[in-house]
Residue frames as a rotation matrix with the C-alpha (Angstrom) as fourth column:
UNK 1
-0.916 -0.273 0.293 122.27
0.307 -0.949 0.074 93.29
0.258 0.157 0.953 88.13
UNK 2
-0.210 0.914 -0.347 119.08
0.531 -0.192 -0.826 95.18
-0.821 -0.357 -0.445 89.89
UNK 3
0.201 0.617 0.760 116.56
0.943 -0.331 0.020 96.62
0.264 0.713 -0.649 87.67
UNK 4
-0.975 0.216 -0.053 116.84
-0.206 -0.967 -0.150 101.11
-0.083 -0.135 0.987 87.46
UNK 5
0.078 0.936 -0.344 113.44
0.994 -0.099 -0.044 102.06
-0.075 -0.339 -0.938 89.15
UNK 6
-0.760 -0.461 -0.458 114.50
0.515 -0.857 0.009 105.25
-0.396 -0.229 0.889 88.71
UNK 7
-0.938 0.347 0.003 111.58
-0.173 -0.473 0.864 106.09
0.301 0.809 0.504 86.03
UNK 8
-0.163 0.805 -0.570 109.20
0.741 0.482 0.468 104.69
0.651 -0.346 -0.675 87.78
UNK 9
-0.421 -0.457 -0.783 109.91
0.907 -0.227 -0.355 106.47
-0.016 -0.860 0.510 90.47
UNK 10
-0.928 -0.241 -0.285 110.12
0.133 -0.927 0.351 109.63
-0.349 0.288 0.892 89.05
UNK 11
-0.847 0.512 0.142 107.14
-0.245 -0.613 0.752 109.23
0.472 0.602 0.644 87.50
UNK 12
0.002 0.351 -0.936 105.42
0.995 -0.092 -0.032 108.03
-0.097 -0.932 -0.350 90.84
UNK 13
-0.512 -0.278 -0.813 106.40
0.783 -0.539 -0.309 110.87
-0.353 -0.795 0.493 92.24
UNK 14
-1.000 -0.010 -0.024 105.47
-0.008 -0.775 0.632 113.49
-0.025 0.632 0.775 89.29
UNK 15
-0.296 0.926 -0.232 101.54
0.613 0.371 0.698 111.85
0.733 0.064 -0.677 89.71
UNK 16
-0.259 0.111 -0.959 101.63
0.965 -0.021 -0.263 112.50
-0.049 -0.994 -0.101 93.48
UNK 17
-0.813 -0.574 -0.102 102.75
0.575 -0.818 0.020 115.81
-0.094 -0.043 0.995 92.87
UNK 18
-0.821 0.567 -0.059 99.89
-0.356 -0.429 0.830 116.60
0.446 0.703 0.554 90.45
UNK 19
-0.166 0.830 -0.533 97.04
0.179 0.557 0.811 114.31
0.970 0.039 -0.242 91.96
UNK 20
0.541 0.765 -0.351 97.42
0.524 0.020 0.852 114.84
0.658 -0.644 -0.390 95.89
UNK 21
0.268 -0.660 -0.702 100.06
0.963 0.172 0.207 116.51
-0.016 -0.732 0.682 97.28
UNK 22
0.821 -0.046 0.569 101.24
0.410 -0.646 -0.644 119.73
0.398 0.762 -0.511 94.88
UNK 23
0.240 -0.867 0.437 104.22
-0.816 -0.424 -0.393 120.09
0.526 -0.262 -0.809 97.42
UNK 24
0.913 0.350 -0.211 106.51
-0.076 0.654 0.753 117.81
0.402 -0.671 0.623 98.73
UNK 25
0.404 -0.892 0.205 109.53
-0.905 -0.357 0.229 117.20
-0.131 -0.278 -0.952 100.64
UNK 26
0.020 -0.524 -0.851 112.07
-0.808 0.493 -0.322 114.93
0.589 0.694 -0.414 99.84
UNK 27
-0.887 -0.231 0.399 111.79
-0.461 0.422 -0.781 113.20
0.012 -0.877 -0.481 103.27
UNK 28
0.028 0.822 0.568 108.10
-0.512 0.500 -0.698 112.58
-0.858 -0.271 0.435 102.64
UNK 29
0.762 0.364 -0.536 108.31
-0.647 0.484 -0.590 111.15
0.045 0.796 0.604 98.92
UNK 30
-0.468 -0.832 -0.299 111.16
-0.758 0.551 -0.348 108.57
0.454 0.064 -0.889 100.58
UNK 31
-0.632 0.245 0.736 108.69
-0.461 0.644 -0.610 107.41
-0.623 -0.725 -0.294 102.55
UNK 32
0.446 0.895 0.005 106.21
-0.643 0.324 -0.693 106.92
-0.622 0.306 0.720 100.05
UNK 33
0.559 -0.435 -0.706 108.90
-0.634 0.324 -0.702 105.35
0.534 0.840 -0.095 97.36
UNK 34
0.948 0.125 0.294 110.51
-0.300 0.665 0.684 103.70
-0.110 -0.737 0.667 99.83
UNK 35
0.087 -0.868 0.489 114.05
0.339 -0.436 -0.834 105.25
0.937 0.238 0.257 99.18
UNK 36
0.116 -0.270 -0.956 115.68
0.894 -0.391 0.219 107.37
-0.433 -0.880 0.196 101.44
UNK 37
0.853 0.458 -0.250 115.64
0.333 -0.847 -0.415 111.26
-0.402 0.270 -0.875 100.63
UNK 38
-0.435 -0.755 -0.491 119.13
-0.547 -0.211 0.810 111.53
-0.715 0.621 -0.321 98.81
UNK 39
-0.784 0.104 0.613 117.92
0.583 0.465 0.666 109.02
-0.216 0.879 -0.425 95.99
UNK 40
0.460 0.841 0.284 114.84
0.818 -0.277 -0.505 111.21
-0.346 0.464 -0.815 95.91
UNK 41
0.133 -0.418 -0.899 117.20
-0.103 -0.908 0.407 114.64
-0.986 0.038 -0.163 95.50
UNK 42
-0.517 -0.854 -0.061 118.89
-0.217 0.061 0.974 113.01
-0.828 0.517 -0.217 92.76
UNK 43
-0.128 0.656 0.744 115.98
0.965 0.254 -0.058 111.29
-0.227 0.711 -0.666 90.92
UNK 44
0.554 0.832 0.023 114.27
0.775 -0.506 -0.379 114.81
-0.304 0.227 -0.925 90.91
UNK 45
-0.304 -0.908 -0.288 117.72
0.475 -0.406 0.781 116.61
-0.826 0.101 0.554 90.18
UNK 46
-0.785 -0.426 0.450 117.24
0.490 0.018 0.871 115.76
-0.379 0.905 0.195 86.85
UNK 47
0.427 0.904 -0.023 113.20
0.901 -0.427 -0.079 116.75
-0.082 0.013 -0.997 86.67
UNK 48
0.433 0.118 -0.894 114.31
0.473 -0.874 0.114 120.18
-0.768 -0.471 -0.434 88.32
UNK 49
-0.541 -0.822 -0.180 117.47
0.204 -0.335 0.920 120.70
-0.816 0.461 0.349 85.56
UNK 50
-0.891 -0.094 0.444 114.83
0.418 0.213 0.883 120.36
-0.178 0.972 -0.151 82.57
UNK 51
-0.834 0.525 0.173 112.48
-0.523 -0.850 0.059 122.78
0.178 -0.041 0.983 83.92
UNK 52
-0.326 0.889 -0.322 109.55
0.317 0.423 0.849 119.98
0.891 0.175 -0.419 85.29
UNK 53
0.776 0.476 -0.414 109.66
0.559 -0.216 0.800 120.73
0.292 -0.853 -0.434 88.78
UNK 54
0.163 -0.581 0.798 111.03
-0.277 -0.803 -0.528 123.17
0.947 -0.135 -0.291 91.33
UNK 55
0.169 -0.110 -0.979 112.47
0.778 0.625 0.065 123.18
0.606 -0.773 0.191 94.68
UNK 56
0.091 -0.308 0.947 112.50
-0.608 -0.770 -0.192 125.16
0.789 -0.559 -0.257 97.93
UNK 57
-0.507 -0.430 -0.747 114.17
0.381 0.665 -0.642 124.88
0.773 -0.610 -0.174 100.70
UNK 58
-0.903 -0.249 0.349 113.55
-0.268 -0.308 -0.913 125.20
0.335 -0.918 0.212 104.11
UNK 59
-0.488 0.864 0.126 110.24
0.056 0.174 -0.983 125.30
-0.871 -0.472 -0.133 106.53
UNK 60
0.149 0.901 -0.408 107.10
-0.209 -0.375 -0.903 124.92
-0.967 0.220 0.132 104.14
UNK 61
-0.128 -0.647 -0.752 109.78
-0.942 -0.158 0.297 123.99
-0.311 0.746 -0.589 101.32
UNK 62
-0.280 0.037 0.959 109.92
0.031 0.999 -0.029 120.78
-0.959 0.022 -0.281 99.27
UNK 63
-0.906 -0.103 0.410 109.24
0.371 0.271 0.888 119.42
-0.202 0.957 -0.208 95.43
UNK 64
-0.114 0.874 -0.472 106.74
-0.085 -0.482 -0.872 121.26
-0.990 -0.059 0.129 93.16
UNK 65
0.244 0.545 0.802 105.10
0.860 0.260 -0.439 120.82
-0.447 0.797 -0.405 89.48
UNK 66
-0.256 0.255 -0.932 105.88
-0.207 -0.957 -0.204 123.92
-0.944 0.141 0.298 88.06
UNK 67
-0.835 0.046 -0.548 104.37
-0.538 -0.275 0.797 121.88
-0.114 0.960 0.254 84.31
UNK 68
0.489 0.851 0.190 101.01
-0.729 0.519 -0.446 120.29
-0.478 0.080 0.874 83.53
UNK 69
-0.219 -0.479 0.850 101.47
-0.323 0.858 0.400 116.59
-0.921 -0.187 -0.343 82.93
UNK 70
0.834 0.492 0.248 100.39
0.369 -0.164 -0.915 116.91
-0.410 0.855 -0.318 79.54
UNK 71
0.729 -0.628 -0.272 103.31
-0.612 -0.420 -0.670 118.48
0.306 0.655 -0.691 78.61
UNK 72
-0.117 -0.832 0.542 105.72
-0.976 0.198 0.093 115.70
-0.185 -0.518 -0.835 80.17
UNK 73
0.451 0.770 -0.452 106.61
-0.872 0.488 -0.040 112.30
0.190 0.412 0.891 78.31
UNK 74
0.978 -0.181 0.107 107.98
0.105 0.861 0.498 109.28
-0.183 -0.476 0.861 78.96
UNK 75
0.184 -0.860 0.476 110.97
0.846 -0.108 -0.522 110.39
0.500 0.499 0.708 76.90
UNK 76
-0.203 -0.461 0.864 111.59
-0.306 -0.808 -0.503 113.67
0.930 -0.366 0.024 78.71
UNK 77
0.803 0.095 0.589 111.42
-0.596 0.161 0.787 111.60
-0.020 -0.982 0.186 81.78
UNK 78
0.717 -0.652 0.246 114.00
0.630 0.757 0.172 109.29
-0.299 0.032 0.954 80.51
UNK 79
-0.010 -0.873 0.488 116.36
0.668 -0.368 -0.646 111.65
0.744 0.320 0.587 79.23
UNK 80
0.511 -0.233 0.828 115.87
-0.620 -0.767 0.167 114.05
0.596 -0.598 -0.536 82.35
UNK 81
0.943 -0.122 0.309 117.36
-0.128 0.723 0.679 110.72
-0.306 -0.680 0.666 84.07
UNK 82
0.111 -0.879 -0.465 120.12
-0.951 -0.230 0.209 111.55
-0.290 0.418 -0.861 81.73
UNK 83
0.396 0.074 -0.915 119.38
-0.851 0.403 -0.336 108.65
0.344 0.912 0.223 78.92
UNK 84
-0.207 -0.507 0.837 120.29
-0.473 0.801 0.367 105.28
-0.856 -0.320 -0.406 81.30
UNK 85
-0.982 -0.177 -0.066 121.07
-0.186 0.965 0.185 101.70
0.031 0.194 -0.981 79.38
UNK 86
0.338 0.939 -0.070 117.35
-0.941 0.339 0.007 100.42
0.030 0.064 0.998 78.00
UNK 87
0.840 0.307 -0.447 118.58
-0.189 0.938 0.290 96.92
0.508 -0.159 0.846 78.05
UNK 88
0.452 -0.790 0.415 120.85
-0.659 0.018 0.752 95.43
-0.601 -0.613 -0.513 80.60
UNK 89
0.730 -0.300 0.614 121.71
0.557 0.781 -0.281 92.56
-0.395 0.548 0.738 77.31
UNK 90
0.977 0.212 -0.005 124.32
0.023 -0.132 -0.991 92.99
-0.211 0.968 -0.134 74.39
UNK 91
0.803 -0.473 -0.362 127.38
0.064 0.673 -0.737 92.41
0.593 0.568 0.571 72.78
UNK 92
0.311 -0.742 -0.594 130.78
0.931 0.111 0.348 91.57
-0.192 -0.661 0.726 74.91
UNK 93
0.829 0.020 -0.559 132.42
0.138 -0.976 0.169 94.35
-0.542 -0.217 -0.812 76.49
UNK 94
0.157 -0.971 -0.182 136.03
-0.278 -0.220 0.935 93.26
-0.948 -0.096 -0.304 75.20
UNK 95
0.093 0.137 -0.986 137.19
-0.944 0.326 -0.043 93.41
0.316 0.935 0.160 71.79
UNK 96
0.335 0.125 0.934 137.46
-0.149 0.986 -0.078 89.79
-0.930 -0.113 0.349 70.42
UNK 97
-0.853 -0.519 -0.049 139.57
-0.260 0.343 0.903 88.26
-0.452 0.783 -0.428 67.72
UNK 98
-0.867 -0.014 0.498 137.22
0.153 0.944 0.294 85.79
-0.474 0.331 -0.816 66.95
UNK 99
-0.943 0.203 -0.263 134.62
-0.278 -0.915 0.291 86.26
-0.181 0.347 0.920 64.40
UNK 100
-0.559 0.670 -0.489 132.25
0.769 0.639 -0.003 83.75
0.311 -0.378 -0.872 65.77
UNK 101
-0.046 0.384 -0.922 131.53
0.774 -0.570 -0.276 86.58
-0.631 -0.727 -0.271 68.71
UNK 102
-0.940 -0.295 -0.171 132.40
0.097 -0.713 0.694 89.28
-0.326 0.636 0.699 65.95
UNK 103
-0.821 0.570 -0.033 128.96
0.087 0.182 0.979 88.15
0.565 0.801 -0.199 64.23
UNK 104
-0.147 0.375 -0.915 127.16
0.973 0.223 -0.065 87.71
0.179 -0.900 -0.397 67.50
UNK 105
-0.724 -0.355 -0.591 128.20
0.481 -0.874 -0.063 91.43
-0.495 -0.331 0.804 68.24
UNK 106
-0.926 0.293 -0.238 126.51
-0.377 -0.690 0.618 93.00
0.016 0.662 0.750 65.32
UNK 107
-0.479 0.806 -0.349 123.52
0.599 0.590 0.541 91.26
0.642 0.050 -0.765 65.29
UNK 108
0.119 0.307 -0.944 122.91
0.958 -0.287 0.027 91.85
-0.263 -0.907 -0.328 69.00
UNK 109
-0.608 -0.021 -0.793 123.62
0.322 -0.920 -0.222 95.91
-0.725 -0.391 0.567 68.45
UNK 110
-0.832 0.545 -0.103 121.91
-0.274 -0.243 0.931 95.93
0.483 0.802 0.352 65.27
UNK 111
-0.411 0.626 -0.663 118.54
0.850 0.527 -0.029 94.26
0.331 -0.575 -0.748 67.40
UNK 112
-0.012 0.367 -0.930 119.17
0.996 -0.081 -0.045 95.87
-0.092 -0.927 -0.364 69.89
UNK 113
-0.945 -0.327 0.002 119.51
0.298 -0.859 0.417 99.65
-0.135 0.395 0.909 68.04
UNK 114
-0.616 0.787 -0.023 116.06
0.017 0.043 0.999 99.00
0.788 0.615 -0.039 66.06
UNK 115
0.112 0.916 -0.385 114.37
0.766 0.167 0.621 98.42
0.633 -0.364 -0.683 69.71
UNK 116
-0.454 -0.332 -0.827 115.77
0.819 -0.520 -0.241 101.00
-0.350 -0.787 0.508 71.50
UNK 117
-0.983 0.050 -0.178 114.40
-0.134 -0.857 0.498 103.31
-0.128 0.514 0.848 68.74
UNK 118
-0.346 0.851 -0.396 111.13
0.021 0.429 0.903 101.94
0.938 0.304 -0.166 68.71
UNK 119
-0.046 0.017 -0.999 110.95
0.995 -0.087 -0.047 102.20
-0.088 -0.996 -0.013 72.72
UNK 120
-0.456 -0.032 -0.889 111.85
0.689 -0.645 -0.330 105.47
-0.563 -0.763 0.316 72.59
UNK 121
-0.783 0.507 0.360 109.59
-0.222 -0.769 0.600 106.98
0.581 0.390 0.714 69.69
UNK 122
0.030 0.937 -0.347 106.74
0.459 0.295 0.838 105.12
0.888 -0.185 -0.421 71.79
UNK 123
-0.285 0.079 -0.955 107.95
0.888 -0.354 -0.295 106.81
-0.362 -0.932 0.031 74.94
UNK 124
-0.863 -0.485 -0.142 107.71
0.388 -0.816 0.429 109.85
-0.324 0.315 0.892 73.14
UNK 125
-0.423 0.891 -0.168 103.91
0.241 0.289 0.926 108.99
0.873 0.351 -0.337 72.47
UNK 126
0.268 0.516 -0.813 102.80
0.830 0.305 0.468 108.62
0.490 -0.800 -0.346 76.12
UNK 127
-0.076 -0.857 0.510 102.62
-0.045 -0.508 -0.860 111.20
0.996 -0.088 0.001 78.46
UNK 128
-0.945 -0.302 0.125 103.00
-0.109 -0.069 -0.992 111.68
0.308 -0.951 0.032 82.17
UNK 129
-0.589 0.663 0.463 99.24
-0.668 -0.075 -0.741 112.47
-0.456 -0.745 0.487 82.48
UNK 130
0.371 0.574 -0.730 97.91
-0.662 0.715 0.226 109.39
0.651 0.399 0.645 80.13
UNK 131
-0.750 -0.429 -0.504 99.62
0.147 0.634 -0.759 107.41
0.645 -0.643 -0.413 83.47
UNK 132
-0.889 0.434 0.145 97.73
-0.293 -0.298 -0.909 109.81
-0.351 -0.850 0.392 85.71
UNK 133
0.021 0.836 -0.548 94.32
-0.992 0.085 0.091 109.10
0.123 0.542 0.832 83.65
UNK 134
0.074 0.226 -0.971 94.83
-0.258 0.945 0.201 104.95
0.963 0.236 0.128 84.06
UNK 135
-0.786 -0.423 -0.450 95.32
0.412 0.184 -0.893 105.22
0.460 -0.887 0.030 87.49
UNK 136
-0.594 0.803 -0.047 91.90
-0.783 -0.591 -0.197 107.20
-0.186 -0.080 0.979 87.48
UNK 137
0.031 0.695 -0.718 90.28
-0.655 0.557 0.511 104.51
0.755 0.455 0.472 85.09
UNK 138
-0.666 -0.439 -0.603 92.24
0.065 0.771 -0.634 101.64
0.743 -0.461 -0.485 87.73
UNK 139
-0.967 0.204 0.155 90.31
-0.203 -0.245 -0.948 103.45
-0.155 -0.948 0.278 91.19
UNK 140
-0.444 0.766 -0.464 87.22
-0.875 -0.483 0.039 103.59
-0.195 0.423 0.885 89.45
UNK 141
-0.081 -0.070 -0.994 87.33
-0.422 0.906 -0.030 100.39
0.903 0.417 -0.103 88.30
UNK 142
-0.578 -0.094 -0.811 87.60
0.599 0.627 -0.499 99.28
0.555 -0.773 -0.306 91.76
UNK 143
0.142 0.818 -0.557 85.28
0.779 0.255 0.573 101.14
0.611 -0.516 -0.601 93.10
UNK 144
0.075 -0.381 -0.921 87.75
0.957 -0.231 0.174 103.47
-0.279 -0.895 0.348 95.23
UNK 145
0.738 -0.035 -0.674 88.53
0.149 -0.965 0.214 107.12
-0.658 -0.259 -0.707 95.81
UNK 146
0.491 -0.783 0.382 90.96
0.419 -0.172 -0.892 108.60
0.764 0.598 0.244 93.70
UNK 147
-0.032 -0.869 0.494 92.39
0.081 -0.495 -0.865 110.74
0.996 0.012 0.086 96.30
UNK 148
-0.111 -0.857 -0.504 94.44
-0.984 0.024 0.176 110.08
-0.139 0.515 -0.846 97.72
UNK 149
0.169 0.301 -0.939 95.35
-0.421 0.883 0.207 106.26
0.891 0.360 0.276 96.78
UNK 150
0.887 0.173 0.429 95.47
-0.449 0.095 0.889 103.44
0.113 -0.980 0.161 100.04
UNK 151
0.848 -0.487 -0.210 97.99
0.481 0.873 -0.082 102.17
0.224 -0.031 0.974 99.37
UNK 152
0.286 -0.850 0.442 99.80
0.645 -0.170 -0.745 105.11
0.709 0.498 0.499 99.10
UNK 153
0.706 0.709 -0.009 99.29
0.216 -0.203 0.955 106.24
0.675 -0.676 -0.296 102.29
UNK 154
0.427 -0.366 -0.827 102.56
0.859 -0.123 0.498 107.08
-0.283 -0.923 0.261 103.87
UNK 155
-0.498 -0.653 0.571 103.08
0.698 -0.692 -0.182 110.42
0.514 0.308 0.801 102.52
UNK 156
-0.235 0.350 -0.907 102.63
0.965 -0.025 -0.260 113.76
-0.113 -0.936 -0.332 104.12
């Protein structure tokens, strides 16, 4: 099963937004994410529905901040993704007589309940611009510009 990159992604993109770009089009932030510009619509669908960014079309048109990263957390990035699966583990899909797998079952959702809640008060801790701020400390650290990054270098 591939890994969702979706959050990443999303919160790539939301950095960009804020750090070098303050408008883009979906066509450039495929190139930088290395997607194609429907997976970027959709990622940012969900952004747009929960009131982080905005969109215009046409000429001059394209993805926009319309909140300070400060006010955007790891958890209102995950749930504007519309709350995916945190672990790809856990108990069998089909019931099961047997009460071997029965035991097995609870365990694993009991586990796996306690970390999912713990995951997501800590997302709920972090926000969007304590990403943008280590990615400051990271350039620095190395000596480089902050803006934009080289690596990131195929956007427009």
């Amino acid at each position: 099963m591939p890994r969702d990159n979706r959050m990443s992604r999303s919160l790539h993109a939301l950095i960009h937004l804020d750090r070098h770009v303050k408008r883009a089009t979906s066509e450039a932030m495929a190139k930088m994410l290395g997607t194609n510009p429907v997976v970027v619509r959709r990622m940012m669908s969900g952004l747009r529905e929960k009131g982080y960014v905005v969109s215009e079309k046409g000429h001059g048109g394209g993805w926009e901040l319309s909140v300070k990263l400060s006010a955007i957390t790891l958890l209102d990035v995950y749930q504007a993704m519309g709350s995916p699966a945190l672990f790809s583990i856990g108990p069998a899909a089909d019931p099961s007589p047997c009460l071997v797998e029965h035991a097995v079952d609870e365990r694993l959702d009991q586990a796996l309940n306690e970390a999912e809640a713990l995951l997501l008060k800590r997302f709920s801790q972090i926000t969007v611009a304590d990403i943008a701020d280590d990615y400051l400390h990271k350039m620095a650290k190395l000596g480089l510009e902050a803006e934009p990054h080289p690596l990131c270098s195929n956007e427009s």
